[in-house]
C-alpha positions as CSV (number, residue, x, y, z in Angstrom):
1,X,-22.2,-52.5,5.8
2,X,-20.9,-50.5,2.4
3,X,-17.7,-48.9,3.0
4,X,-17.5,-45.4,1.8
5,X,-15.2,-44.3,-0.7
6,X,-13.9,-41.0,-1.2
7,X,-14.0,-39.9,-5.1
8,X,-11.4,-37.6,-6.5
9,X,-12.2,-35.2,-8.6
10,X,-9.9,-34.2,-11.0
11,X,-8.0,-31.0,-10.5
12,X,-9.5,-28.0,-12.8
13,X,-7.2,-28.1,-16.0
14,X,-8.3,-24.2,-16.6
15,X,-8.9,-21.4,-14.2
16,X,-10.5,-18.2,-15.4
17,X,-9.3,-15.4,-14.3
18,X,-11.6,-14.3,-11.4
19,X,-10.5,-17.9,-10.3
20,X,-6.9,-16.6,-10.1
21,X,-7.5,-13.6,-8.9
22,X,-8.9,-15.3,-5.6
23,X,-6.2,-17.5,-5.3
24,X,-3.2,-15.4,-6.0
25,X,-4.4,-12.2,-4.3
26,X,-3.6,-10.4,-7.6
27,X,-6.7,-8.0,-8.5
28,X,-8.7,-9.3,-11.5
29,X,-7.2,-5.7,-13.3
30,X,-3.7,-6.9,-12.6
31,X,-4.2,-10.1,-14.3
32,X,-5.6,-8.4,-17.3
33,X,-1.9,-6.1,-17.4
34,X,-0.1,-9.2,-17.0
35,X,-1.3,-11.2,-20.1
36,X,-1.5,-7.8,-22.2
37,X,2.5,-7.0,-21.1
38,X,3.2,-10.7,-21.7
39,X,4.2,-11.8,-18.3
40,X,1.7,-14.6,-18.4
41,X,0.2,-17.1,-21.1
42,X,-3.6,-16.5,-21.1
43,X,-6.2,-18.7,-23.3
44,X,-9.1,-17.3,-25.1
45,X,-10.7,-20.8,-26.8
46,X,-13.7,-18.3,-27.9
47,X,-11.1,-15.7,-29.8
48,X,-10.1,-11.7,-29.0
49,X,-13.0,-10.3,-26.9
50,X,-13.5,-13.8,-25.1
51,X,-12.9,-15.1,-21.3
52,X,-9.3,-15.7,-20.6
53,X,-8.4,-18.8,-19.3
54,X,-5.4,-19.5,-17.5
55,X,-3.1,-22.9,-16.4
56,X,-3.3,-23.1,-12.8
57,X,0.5,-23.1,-12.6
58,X,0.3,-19.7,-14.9
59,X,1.8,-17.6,-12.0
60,X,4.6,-19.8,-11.2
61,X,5.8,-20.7,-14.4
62,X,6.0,-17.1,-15.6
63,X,7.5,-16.0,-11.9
64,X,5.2,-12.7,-10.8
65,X,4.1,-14.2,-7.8
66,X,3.3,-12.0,-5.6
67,X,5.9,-12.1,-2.7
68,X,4.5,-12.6,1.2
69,X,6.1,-9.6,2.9
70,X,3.6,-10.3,5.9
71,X,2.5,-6.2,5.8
72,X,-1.2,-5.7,4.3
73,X,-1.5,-5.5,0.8
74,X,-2.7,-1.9,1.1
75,X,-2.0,0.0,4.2
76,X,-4.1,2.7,3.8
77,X,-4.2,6.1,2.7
78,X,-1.3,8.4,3.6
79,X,-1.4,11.1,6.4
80,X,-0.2,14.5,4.1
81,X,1.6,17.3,5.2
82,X,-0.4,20.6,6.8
83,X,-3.6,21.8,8.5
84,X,-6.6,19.0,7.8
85,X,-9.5,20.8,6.6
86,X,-12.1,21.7,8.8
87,X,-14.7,19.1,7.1
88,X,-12.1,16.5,8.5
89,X,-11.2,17.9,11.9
90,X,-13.5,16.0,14.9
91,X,-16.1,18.8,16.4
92,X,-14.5,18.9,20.1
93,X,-17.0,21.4,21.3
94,X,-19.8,20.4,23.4
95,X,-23.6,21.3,21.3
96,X,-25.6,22.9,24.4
97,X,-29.1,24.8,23.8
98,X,-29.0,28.3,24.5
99,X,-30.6,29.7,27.5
């Protein structure tokens, strides 16, 4: 009986940028900031206007990783000061016909 044999394939040389986005948790329009501030190397083999394509140690080497505080990434919107409009206040009232 054949043995089987696992093939490698070879680790991805470039990642695009929807790529990265997934595996840094960094939104896609973060990225995009990054590489126009300078903060990371970006590569557009097709010229201005064309994918960007980015080393897969691109975070690292420029350090913006983003840093694991273990809280959510976006907790939500804030409760504001004052009376909450009446479109926003549960109905506590119970709807009964009228006799």
């Amino acid at each position: 009986m054949a043995s089987k044999t696992q093939i490698d394939l070879p680790q991805k040389q470039y990642l695009d940028i929807d790529e990265l986005s997934t595996l840094s948790g960094l939104s896609v329009s973060t990225l995009r900031r990054y590489v126009r501030q300078g903060k990371i190397i970006a590569l557009q083999p097709g010229g201005p206007g064309s994918r960007l394509l980015f080393r897969p140690d691109a975070l690292e080497r420029a350090g913006t990783l983003p840093e694991d505080t273990g809280e959510p990434v976006s907790p939500g919107p804030r409760q504001l000061p004052g009376r909450r409009p009446g479109w926003m206040t549960p109905r506590t009232e119970s709807l009964t016909s009228k006799q």
